[in-house]
C-alpha positions, 0 to 999 in steps of 0.5 A, a space after each residue: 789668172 781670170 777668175 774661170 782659172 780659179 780653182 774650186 769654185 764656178 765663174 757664175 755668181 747668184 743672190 743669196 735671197 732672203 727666202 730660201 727654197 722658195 722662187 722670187 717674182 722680179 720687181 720691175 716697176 713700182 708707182 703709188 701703192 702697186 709693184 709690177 713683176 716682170 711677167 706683168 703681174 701688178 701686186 697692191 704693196 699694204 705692207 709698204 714693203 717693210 712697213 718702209 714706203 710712206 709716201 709712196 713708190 715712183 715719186 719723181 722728185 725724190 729721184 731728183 733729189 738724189 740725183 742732184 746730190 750724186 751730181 755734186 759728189 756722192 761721198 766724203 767721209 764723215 770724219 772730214 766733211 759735212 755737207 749741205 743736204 746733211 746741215 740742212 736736213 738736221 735743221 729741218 727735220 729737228 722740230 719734229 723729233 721728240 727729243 728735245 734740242 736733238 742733234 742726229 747721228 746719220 746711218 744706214 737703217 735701224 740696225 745702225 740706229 740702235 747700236 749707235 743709240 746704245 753706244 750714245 748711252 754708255 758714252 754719256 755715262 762714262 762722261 758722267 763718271 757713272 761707269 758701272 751704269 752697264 745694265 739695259 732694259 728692253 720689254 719681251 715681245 720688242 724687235 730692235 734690229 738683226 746685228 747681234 747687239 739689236 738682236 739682243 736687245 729684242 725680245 722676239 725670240 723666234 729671231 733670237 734662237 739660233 744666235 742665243 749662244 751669242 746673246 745673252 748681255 741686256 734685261 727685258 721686262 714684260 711687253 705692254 700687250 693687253 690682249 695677252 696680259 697676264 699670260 706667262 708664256 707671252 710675257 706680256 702685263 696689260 695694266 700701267 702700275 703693273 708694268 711700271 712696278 715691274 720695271 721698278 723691281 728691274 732696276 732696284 735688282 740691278 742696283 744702284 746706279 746700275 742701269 744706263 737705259 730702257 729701251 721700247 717701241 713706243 707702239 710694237 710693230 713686227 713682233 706683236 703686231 701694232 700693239 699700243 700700251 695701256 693709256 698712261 703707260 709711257 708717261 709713268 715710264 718716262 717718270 720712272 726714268 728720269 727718277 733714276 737717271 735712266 735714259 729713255 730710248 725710243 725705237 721709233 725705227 717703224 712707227 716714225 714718221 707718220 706710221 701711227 698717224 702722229 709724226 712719232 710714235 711718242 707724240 700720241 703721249 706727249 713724251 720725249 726720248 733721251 735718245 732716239 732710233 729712225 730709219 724706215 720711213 725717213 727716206 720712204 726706200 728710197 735710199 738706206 738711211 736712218 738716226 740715232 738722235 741724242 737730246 741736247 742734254 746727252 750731246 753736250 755730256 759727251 761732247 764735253 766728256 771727250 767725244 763719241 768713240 764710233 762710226 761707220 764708212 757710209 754714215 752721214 750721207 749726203 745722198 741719203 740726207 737729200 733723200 730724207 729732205 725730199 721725203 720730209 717736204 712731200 709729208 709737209 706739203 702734202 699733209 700725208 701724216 694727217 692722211 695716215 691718221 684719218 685712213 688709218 681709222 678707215 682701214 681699221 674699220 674695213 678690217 674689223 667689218 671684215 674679220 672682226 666677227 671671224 672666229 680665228 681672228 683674236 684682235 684688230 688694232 692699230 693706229 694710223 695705217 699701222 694695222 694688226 690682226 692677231 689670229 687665233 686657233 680658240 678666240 675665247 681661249 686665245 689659244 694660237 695656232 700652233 706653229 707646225 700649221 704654218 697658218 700665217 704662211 698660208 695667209 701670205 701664199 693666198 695674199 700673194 695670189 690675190 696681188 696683194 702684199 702682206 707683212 707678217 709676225 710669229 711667236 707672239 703668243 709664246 716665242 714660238 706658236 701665234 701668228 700676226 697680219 700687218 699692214 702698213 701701206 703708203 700714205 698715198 693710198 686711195 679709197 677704193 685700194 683700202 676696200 680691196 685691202 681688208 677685202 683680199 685680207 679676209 679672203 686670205 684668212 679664210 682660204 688660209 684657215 680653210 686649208 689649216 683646219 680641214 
């Protein structure tokens, strides 16, 4: 039987789009910080896609890398095989990580990442003989991943809602979200002893012996809209932590690998993980790819306690880890985490000039080229707008119009009114593309705002 003979269906296939009722330009071609349609429209990529593209569309030697690779062989299953792009890598990008003495577990995306993180936790607690540490914290307002676990594990209930009959396992304490501290409906505590208080009480709550981990963003990206803790927030947390042989897992999935202007998010405190997630900007899209990092301490308990029952067909691949090489050479040679740092700080600038004084703006912020706007219907009030106006919609719409791609957030203010901006473009980003950035940006808003409030 062809498959025209087969009953009750059609002989043409199509794409179930991630945006549904809306058309997709296609993507034809892609260099430096511009993506090309096929009509021959250029778009200024200032989201880096996914907050994913760091060191930049087009470079030649990452398709190298891989190619060489995929020459050699493509797939051995990990159970059988290593190889030498993987050993070579783990050596390589090892000194970077803010675990100390990693050892990494390959993936496919952040997703992976994080459920392989909290299988890493429970592993290390059963050959602990701690078996009744079941128990995970993560903060409101977090996003960890779209598989049910990560989706649990979040914080960001507009994602939440039409799986919650599904969720419902971990804890989540207030998010560190100072612009917002002390409102109700946002979750969210701006001040370091509150915070660490409150995460206290979580865990004497919980009981003794009871929590395996604490789970955070060291600088939240998709949900809240680059918003960094309090100073002094994560080394208090790392303290309380350890004091009750918690594990501290750093989802480093979007602010890795340069996004802040530091290598990790965690380096602007000086604090390490037990355990880590990347992805994202391991392999700058060039190729699905990302890790759960176990500190040597938590390797060596599960090594010793009988092993790590888990895996995936496409973890530990050898494309991807070539791939993941040649993006960690470009960032050294090139010095393109410093270029985050100090154009970040002029991006920063440029949007504040911009919109900084709007009054539907309620908070510019970021650190390296991770850079929010908050909008807001009342900036004294920091009342958003609500939900039905679908504002940061209409920024997107106007952004598009203009050639320019935006990456964008809803729910922060309540879980289901608040609309975020973020931008997160290559570190191979120019001067002069910076300028047309904040500048698209403020003609977005005000057309978008213009549209909502008339």
């Amino acid at each position: 039987m062809s498959a025209t003979d087969r009953p009750g269906g059609t002989s043409t296939g199509r794409v179930f789009q991630r945006v549904l009722g809306r058309e997709l330009p296609v993507a034809v071609r892609a260099e430096g910080c511009t993506i090309w349609d096929a009509e021959g429209r250029a778009y200024l990529d200032a989201a880096g896609g996914a907050i994913v593209v760091n060191v930049g569309h087009g470079r030649q030697s990452i398709v190298d890398a891989m190619e060489r690779q995929a020459r050699a062989f493509t797939y051995v299953h990990g159970t059988t095989f290593t190889s030498e792009p993987l050993e070579t890598y783990a050596r390589a990008v090892g000194p970077y990580l803010p675990v100390d003495d990693p050892a990494i577990y390959p993936v496919s995306g952040g997703s992976e990442a994080i459920e392989s993180c909290l299988k890493l936790v429970r592993s290390y607690h059963l050959a602990r003989r701690e078996p009744d540490r079941t128990v995970v914290i993560a903060r409101h307002g977090s996003y960890h991943g779209n598989s049910l676990g990560a989706l649990d594990l979040s914080g960001r209930e507009p994602l939440r809602r039409p799986y919650e009959p599904w969720l419902g396992r971990f804890h989540h304490v207030s998010a560190a979200y100072p612009y917002r501290a002390g409102e109700t409906a946002a979750h969210a505590l701006g001040d370091v002893d509150a915070l660490v208080a409150e995460l206290e009480a979580a865990i004497a709550e919980a009981g003794q012996g009871r929590v395996a981990a604490f789970v955070a963003e060291p600088i939240v990206g998709a949900t809240l809209g680059a918003v960094a803790p309090p100073d002094g927030y994560w080394p208090a947390i790392a303290e309380v932590c350890r004091r009750h042989g918690v594990l501290l897992i750093a989802d480093e999935v979007m602010t890795g690998f340069g996004r802040t202007g530091r290598w990790f998010g965690l380096d602007h405190w000086g604090v390490w993980a037990d355990v880590m997630a990347a992805a994202k900007g391991i392999a700058g899209g060039y190729f699905p790819f990302g890790l759960a990092v176990a500190s040597g301490n938590v390797y060596d308990t599960i090594t010793a306690g009988g092993g790590f029952v888990h895996g995936f067909t496409y973890s530990h691949s050898p494309v991807g880890a070539a791939a993941a090489g040649e993006v960690l050479r470009i960032l050294e040679t090139e010095k393109l985490v410093e270029a985050s740092a100090t154009k970040g700080e002029r991006l920063l600038a440029l949007v504040r000039e911009g919109l900084g004084d709007h009054p539907n703006v309620g908070d510019v912020r970021g650190r390296g080229l991770l850079v929010g706007v908050e909008l807001v219907a009342d900036r004294a009030t920091r009342r958003p707008f609500p939900r039905s106006a679908r504002l940061v919609e209409a920024v997107m719409v106007h952004a598009r119009a203009a050639g320019l791609l935006l990456y964008h957030g809803t729910g922060n203010a309540d879980g289901t009114n608040g609309d975020t901006v973020l931008l997160g473009p290559p570190f191979v980003v120019t001067d002069e593309e910076l300028v047309t950035i904040a500048a698209r940006l403020r003609d977005a808003v005000e057309k978008a705002v213009a549209q909502v409030v008339r």
